[in-house]
C-alpha positions in Angstrom: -30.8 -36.0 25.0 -34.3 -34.4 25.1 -35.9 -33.8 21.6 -38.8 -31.6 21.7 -41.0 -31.1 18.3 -41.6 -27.7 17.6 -43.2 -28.2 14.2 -44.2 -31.8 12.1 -46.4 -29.8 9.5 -45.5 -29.1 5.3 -44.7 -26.3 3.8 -48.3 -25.0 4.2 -48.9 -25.7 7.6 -51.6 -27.4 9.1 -54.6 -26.1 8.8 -54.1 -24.8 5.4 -55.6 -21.1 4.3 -59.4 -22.3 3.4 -59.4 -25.1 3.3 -62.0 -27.2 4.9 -61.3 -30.8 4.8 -61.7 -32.9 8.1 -57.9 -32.8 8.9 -58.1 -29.1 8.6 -61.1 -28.9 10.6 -60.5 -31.3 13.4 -60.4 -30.9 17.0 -57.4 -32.7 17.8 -54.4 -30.3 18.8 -52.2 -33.2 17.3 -53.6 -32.2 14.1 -52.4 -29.2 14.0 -49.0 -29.3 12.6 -46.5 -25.9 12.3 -43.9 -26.2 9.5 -41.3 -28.9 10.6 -38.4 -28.5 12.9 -36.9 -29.6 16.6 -35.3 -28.5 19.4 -32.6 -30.5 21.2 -31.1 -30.5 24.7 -28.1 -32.2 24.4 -26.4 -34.2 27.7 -23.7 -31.7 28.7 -27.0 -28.9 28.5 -26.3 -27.7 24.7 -29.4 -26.5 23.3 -30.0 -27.1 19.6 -32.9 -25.5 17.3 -32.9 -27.7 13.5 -34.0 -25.0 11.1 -35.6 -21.6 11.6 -39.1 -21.8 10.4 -41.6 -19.0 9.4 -43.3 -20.4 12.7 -40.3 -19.3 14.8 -41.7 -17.0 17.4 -45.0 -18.7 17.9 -42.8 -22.1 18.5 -40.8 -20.2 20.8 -43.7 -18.6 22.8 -45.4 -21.7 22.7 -43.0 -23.8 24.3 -40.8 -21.2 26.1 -37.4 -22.1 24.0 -35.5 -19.3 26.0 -32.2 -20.7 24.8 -30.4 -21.0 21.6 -26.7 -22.5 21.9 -26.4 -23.4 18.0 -28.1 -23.7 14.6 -28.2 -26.7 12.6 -29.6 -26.4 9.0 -31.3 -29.3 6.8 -31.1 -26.9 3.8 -32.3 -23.5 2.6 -36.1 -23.8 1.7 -38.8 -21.1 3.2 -40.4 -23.8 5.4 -36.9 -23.9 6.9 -35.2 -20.6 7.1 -37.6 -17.7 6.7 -37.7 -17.4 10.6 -34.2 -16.7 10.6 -34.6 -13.0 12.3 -36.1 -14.5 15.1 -32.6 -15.5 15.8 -31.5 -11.8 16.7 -33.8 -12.3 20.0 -31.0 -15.1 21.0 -28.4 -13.1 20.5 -29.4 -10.7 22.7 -30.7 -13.1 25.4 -26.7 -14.5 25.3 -25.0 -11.6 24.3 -23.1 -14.3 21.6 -23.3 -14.2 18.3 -25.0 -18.0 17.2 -22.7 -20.7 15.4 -24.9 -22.0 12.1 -24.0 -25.4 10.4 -25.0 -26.2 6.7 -23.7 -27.6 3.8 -22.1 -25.1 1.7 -25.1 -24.3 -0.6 -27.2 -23.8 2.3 -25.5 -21.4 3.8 -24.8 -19.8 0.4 -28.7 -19.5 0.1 -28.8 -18.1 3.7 -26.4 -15.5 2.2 -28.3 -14.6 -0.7 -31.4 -15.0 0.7 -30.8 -13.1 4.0 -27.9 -9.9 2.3 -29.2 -7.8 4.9 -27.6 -9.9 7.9 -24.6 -10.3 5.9 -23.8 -6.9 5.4 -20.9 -5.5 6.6 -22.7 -2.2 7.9 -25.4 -4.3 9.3 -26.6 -3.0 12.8 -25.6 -5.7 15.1 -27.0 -5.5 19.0 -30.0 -6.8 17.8 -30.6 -4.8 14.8 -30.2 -7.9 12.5 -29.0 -11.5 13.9 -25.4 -12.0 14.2 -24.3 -15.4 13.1 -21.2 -17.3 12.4 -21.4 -19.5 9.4 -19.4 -23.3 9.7 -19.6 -25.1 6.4 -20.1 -28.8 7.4 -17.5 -31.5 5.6 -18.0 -34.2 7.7 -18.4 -35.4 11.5 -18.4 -33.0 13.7 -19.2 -32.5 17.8 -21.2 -30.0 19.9 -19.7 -30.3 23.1 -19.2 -33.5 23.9 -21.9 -35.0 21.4 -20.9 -35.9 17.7 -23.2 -35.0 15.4 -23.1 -37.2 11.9 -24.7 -35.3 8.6 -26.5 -37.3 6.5 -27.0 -36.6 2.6 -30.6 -37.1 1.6 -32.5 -36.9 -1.9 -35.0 -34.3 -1.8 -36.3 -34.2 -5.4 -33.3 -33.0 -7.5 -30.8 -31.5 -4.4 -28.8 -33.0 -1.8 -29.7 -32.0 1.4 -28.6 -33.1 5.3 -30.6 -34.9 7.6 -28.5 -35.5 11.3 -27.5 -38.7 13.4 -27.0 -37.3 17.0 -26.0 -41.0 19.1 -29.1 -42.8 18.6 -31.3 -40.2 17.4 -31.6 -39.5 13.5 -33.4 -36.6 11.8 -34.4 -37.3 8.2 -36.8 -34.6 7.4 -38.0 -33.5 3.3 -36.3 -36.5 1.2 -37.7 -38.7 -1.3 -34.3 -40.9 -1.3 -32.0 -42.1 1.1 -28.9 -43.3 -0.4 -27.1 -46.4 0.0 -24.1 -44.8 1.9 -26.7 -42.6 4.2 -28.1 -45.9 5.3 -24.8 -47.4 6.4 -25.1 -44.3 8.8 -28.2 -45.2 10.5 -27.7 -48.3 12.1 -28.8 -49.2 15.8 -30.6 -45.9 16.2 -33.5 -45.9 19.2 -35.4 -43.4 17.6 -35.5 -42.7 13.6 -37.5 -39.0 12.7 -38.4 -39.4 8.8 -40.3 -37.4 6.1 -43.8 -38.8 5.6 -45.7 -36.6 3.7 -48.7 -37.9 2.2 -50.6 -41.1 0.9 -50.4 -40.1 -2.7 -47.0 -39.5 -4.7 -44.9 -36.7 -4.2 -41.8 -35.6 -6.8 -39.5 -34.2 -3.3 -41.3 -36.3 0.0 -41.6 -40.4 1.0 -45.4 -40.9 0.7 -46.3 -43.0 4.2 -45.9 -46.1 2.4 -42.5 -45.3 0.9 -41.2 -44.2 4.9 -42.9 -47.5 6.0 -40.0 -49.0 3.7 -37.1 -47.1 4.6 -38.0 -47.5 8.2 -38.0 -50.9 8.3 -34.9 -51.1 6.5 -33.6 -49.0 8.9 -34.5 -51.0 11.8 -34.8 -47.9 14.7 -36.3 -49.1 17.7 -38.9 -46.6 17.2 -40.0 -43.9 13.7 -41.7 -41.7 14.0 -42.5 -39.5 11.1 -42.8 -36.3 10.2 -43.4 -32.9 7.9 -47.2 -34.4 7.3 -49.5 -32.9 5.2 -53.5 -32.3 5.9 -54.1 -35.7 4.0 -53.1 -37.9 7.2 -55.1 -37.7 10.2 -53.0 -38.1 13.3 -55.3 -40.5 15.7 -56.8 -43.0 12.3 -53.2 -42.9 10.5 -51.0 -43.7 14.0 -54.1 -47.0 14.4 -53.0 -48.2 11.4 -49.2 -48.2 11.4 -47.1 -51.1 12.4 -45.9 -51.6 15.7 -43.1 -49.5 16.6 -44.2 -46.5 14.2 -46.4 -43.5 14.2 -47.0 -39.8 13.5 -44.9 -37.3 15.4 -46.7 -34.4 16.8 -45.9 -30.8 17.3 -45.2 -30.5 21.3 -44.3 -34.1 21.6 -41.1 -34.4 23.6 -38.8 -37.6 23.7 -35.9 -39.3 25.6 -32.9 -40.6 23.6 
């Protein structure tokens, strides 16, 4: 499996709208973070884009993701849907309408959120994306690969991270419960929320994902949805072995 990082950034993206801090200002492309999500190429050639951010088309341009197979949602905040249109582009490129998997308030906020799509006089053919909504209840497979949700604490909601074989994607928690643990043995690579040095009511501060990580014991964590606080080259020096700050374009085996 291929696992390519479209986005590691917050909510706000980095750089932020004026601001003029260092992070914001530097000259490293790693700091420059679009708001978080991946794209997978699975063994049997699935192809797999986690959440539709507002940074959709430029993520797609960027890194010429010409093919969407399915798509797999974390949960329903703006950082993680509001590219959703972006979809209709896919649809036409496989004349298929797109399988989506959430939890069911998820995809009750993509409903809500998104009535337009939903409509039953909606202009399909690429008027408005055409998608086919799965609730997720458990383990599950694309293809041949099994795909394991698992329920995260992002400040007062529930909300799905993924275990794909030894890969796990734990983006925007504060909390990873007991049970969701259990889940995340011998993993290779571990992806986890990492958001800031300072507290935060809904994200791990770096210290807090140094904890779970270790507890979690991946072979490599790298972390991710980082705000403008954290620069990438003086933060990665001073993690331990084993750890460091994802980037957006970085692509990995697993």
């Amino acid at each position: 499996m291929r696992i390519l990082f479209l986005g590691t950034g917050t909510s706000h993206g980095v750089p932020m709208i004026g601001c003029d801090c260092a992070v914001c200002q530097s000259t490293d492309p790693r700091d420059q973070r679009c708001r978080p999500s991946i794209y997978l190429e699975l063994g049997d050639g699935t192809r797999v884009l986690v959440d539709t951010t507002p940074d959709l088309r430029a993520q797609a341009l960027r890194y010429d993701v010409r093919r969407v197979d399915v798509l797999l949602f974390t949960h329903a905040h703006a950082d993680h849907v509001m590219g959703l249109d972006e979809v209709r582009r896919y649809n036409v490129l496989s004349r298929a309408p797109m399988p989506v998997y959430g939890d069911a308030q998820t995809l009750a906020d993509l409903r809500r959120m998104f009535g337009y799509v939903f409509d039953s006089d909606a202009p399909k053919g690429g008027g408005v994306p055409d998608l086919r909504l799965w609730t997720l209840g458990g383990r599950f497979c694309l293809g041949r690969q099994e795909v394991v949700p698992v329920p995260l604490r992002h400040g007062d909601r529930m909300i799905l991270g993924f275990r794909l074989g030894r890969f796990a994607y734990l983006t925007d928690c504060n909390g990873v419960p007991e049970s969701s643990l259990a889940l995340l043995g011998d993993l290779d690579v571990l992806v986890l929320d990492a958001l800031r040095r300072r507290p935060h009511p809904t994200h791990f501060t770096l210290d807090e994902a140094v904890g779970v990580a270790r507890r979690v014991g991946a072979r490599q964590t790298l972390f991710t949805h980082i705000a403008h606080d954290l620069a990438h080259n003086e933060t990665c020096a001073a993690l331990p072995a084993g750890m460091a700050l994802a980037h957006d374009g970085l692509t990995i085996d697993c």
